[in-house]
N, C-alpha and C positions, 0 to 999 in steps of 0.2 A: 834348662831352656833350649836346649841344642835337640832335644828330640822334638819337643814341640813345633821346630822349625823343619823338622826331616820331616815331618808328618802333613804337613800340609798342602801336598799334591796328593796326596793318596784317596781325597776322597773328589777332588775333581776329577781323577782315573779311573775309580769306581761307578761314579755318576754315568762317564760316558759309557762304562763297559755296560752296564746295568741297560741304559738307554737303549744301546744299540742288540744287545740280546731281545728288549723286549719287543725292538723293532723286529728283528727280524722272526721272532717266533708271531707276531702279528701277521704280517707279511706273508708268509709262510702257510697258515690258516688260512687267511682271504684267498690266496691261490688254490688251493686245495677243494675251500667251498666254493669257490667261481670255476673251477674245472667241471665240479659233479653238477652244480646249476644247469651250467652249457649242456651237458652231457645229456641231463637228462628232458631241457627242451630239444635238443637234437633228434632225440627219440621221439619224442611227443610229435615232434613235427612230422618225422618217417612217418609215422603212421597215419597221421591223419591225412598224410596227401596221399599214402596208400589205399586209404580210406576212400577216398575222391578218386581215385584210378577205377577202382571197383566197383563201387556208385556209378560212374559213368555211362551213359548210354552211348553207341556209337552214334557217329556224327552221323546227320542227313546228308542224305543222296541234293549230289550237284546237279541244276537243273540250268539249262541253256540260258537264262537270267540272270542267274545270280544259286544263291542258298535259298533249298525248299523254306519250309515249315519246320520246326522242332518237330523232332520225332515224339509220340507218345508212348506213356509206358504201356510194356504191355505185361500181359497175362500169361501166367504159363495154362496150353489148354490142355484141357483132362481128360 
């Protein structure tokens, strides 16, 4: 009877150890995958506002009123 009696914390120790590994290899993963996410809209975003820099026409010419007309696109001539 005496081991039956030693033995009976060993698996509420395990329990916790078990729990807390599987926390933290959880844990562990979701950072990992939420790093690379971030990472790679971060990128996504650089460019496409890079994209929009370059797109860009310059602004219209300031006129004694106020702002012209949007400028139109133009052409390159041949």
């Amino acid at each position: 009877m005496r081991a039956r009696e030693a033995d009976r914390g060993v698996s509420t120790t395990l329990g916790y150890v078990l729990t807390l590994s599987i926390t933290a290899v959880l844990v562990s993963v979701l950072l990992v995958g939420t790093g690379q996410y971030v990472d790679d809209q971060r990128s996504q975003v650089a460019e496409r506002e890079l994209s929009v820099l370059s797109d860009a026409s310059p602004p219209a010419p300031r006129t004694s009123t106020g702002w012209s007309a949007p400028a139109t696109a133009r052409t390159p001539s041949a």
